[in-house]
C-alpha positions as semicolon CSV with decimal commas, in nm:
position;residue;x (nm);y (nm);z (nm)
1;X;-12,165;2,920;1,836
2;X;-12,126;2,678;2,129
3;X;-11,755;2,538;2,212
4;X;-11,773;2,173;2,134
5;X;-11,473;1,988;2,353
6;X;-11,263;1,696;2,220
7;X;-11,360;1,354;2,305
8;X;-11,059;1,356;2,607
9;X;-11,157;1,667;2,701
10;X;-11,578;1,612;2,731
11;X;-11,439;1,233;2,866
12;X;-11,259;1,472;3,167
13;X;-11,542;1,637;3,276
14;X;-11,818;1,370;3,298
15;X;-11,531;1,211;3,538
16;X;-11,522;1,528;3,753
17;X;-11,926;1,621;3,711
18;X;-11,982;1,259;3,869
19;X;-11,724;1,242;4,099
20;X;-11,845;1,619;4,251
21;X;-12,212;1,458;4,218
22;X;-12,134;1,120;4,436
23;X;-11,983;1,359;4,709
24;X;-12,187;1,330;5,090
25;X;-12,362;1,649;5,141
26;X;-12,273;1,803;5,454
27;X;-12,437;1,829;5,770
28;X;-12,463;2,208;5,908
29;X;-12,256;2,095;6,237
30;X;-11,992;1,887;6,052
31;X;-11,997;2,161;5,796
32;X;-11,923;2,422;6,077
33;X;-11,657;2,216;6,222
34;X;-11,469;2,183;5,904
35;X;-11,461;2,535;5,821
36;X;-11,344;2,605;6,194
37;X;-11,091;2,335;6,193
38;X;-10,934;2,553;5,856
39;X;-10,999;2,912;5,978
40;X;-10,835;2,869;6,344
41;X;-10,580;2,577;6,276
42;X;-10,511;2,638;5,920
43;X;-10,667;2,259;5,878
44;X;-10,557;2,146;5,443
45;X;-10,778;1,824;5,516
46;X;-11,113;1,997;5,688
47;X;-11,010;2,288;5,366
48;X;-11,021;2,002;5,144
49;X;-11,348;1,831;5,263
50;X;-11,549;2,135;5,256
51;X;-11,411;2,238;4,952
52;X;-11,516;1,899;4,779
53;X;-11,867;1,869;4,907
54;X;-11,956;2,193;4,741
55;X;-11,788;2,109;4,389
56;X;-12,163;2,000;4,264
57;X;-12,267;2,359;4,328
58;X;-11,954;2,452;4,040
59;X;-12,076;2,191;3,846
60;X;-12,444;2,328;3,864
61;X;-12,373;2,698;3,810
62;X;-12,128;2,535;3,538
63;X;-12,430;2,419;3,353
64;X;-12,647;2,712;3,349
65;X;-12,408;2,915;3,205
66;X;-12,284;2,674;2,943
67;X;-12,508;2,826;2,646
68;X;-12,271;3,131;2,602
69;X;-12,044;2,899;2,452
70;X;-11,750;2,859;2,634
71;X;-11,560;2,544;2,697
72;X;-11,808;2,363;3,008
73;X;-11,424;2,259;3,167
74;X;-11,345;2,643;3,155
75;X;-11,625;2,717;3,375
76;X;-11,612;2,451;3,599
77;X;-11,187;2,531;3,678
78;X;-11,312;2,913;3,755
79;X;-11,624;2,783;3,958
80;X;-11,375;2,591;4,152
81;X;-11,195;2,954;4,213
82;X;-11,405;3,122;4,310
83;X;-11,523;2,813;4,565
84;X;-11,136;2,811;4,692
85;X;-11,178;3,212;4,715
86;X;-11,499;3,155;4,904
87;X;-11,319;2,884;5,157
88;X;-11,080;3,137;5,209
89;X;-11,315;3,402;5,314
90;X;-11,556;3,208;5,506
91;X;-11,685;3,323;5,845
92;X;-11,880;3,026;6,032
93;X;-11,916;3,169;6,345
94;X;-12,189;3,462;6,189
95;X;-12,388;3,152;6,136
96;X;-12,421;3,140;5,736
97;X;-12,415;2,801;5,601
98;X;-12,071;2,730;5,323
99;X;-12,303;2,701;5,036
100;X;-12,516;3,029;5,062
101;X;-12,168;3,196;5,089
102;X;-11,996;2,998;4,782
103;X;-12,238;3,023;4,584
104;X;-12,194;3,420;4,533
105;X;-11,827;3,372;4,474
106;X;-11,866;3,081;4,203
107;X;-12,163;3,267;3,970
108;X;-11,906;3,576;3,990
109;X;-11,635;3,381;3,894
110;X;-11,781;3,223;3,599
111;X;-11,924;3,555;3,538
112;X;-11,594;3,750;3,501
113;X;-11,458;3,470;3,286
114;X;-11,747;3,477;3,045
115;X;-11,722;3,831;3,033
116;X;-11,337;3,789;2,925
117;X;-11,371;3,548;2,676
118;X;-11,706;3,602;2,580
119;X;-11,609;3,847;2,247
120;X;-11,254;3,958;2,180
121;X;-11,443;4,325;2,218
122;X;-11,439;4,418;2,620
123;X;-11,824;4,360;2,742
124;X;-12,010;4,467;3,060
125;X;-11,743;4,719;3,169
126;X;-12,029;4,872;3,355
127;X;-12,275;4,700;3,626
128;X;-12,606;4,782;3,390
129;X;-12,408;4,609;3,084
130;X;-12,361;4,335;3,298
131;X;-12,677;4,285;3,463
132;X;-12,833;4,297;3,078
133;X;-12,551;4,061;2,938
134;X;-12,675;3,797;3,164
135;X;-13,062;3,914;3,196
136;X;-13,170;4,078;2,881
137;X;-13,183;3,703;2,660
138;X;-13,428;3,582;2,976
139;X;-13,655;3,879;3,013
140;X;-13,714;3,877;2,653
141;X;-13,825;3,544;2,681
142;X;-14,064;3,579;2,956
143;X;-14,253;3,955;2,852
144;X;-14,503;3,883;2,601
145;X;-14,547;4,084;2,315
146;X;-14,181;4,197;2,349
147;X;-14,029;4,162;2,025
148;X;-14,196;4,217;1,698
149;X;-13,997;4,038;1,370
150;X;-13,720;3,952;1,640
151;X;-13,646;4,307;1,785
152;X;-13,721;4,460;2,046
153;X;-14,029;4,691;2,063
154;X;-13,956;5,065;2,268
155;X;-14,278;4,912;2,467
156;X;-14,060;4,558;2,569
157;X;-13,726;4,781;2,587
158;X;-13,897;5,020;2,853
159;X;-14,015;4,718;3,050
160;X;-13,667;4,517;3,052
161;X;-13,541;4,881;3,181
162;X;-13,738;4,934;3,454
163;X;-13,709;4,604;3,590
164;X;-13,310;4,623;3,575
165;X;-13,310;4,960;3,643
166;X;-13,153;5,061;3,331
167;X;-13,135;5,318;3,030
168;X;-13,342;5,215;2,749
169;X;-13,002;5,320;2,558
170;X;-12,813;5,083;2,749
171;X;-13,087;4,798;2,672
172;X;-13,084;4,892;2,271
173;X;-12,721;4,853;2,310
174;X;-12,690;4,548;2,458
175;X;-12,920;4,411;2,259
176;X;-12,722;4,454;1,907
177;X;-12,434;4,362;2,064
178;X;-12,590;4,010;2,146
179;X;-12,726;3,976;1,810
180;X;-12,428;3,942;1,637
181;X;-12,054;3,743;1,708
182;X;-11,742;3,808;1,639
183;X;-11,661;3,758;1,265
184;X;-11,330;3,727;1,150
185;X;-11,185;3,966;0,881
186;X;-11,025;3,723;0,686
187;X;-11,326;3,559;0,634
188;X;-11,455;3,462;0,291
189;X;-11,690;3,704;0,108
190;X;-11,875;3,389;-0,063
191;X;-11,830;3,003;-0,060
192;X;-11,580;3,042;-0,356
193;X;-11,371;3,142;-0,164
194;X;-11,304;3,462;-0,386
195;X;-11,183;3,725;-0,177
196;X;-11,206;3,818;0,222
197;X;-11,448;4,113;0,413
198;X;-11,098;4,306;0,470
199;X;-11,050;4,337;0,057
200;X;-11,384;4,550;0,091
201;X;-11,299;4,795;0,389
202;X;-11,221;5,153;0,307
203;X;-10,930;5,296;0,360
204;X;-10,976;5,619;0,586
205;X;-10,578;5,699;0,549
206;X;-10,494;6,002;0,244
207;X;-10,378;5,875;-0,075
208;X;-10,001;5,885;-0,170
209;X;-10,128;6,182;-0,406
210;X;-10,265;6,342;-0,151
211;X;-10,012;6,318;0,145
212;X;-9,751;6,508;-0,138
213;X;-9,998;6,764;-0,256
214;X;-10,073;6,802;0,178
215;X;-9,680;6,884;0,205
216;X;-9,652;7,123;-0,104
217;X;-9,892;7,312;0,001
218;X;-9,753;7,321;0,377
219;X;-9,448;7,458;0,220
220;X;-9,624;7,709;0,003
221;X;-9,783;7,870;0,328
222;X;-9,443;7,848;0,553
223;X;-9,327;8,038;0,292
224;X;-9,574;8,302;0,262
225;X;-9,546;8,347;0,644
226;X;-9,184;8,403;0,609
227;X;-9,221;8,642;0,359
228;X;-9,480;8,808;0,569
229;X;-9,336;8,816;0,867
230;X;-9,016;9,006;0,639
231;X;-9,286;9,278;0,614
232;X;-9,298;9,383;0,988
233;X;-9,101;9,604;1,212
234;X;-8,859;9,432;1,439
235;X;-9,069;9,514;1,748
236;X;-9,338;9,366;1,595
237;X;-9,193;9,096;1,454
238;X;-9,068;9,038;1,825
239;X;-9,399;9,043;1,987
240;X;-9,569;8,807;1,722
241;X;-9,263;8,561;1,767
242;X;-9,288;8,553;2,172
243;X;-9,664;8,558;2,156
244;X;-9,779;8,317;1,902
245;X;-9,460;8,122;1,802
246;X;-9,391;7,969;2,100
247;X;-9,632;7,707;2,323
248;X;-9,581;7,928;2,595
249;X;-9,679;8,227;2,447
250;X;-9,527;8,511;2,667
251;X;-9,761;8,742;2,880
252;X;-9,864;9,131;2,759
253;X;-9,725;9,221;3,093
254;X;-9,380;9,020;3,057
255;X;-9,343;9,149;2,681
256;X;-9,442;9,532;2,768
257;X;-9,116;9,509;3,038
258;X;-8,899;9,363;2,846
259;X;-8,977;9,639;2,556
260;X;-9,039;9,935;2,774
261;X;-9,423;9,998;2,756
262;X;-9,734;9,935;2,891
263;X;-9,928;9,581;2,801
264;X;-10,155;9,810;2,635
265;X;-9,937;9,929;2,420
266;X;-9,831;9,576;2,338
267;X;-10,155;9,478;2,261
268;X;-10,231;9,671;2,003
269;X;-9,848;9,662;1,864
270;X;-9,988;9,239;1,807
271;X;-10,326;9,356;1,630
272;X;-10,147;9,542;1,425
273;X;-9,910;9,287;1,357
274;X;-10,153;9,022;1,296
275;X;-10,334;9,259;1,033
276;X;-10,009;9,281;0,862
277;X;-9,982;8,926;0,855
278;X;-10,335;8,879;0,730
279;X;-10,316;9,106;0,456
280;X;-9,967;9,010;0,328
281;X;-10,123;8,604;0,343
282;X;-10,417;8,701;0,161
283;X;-10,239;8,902;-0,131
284;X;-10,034;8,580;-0,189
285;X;-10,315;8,379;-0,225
286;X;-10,548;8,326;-0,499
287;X;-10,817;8,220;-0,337
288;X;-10,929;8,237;0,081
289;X;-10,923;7,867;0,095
290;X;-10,586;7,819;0,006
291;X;-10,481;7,931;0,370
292;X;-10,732;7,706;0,517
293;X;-10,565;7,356;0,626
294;X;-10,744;7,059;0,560
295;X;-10,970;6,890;0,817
């Protein structure tokens, strides 16, 4: 839905659209002076000059991009940044003239800004998403036969691909995330007024019921472990503890010093620890599953 300003507001920028419009264009010498005069004397008045003289290209760009709907002052007050930026930058001496250079810097400033503000979801994070936010609505337009029942067909998806050099995944993504804005969740469900699209979203979360039957049965298998781990010799009980009680488990070779034998020896001193452990689990248990925690 397209931004609709306040009467001040849309009063504002007719002022500024036809003051930029009754600006003098600039003559490619007086141009090139100007942008001297600021580059090698730090001129504010020759900054100023150029600078104005070019505010119908803002106002221009301005109005091309005005059907995402975004406030049309909003684009014009980041055109004029990125025509300041472009001021800034400007090289005369390679020969360029101002408004080949500016232009560049005020489409990508409007361009960022619409990409901002755009959706409250981040959009073209990637230069194929943006080259298809800003392309894909056109091409559509212009390759016949490329939609059936308002979709895209794979036929009209390949050829908006290849001429952006995209993925068709990329292009089927773009294109349902154009189809549809942001809705709100507190948003009616009907006209009544009855109710709002968040009273119908599942809750992922466990249940109350399930969160205490979750903790029982955590309980239930610390204490079978305990119990289990009752059952084993102290060496053993030792070499499970260092080795898979801790986050650094310690090493076979660090464990076999420490007790006196080899790291073979240690490893199968833990197998047969751990088939201890498994069978003294499993006898507690009535069924497998009841060791198994839940997903």
């Amino acid at each position: 839905m397209a931004h609709i300003d306040d009467p001040e507001t849309q009063k504002a920028n007719r002022n500024f659209i036809e003051t930029s419009m009754r600006e003098p264009m600039l003559a490619r010498d007086h141009e090139h002076e100007l942008a001297c005069r600021w580059r090698e004397g730090g001129d504010e008045r020759a900054l100023h000059d150029l600078v104005r003289s070019h505010t119908r290209l803002v106002v221009a760009n301005a109005t091309r991009l005005r059907n995402y709907g975004l406030p049309m002052g909003d684009l014009v007050q980041e055109g004029n940044v990125g025509l300041m930026q472009a001021a800034a930058r400007f090289e005369p001496e390679r020969g360029v003239r101002f408004s080949t250079y500016a232009a560049w810097w005020i489409r990508s400033a409007m361009q960022d800004y619409i990409l901002r503000n755009w959706s409250i979801v981040r959009t073209g994070t990637t230069a194929a998403q943006k080259a298809l936010f800003f392309n894909l609505r056109r091409l559509r337009a212009r390759i016949e036969g490329a939609e059936l029942n308002g979709v895209l067909t794979p036929e009209g998806r390949a050829k908006i691909a290849e001429t952006l050099s995209v993925d068709e995944n990329e292009v089927q993504a773009m294109e349902l995330r154009l189809s549809g804005a942001d809705q709100s969740l507190n948003a009616p469900l009907s006209e009544d007024g009855e109710g709002e699209w968040q009273d119908v979203l599942a809750d992922g979360r466990p249940s109350p019921e399930d969160v205490v039957i979750g903790m029982r049965d955590g309980a239930t298998r610390s204490r079978w472990l305990a119990e289990a781990l009752g059952e084993l010799t102290p060496r053993e009980r030792a070499i499970i503890a260092e080795r898979r009680l801790r986050d650094d488990g310690a090493t076979l070779e660090r464990l076999g010093r420490a007790l006196g034998v080899s790291k073979e020896r240690v490893r199968q001193l833990e197998h047969r620890a751990l088939t201890k452990l498994r069978e003294s689990m499993l006898r507690r248990a009535e069924h497998h599953t009841d060791l198994l925690l839940e997903a």
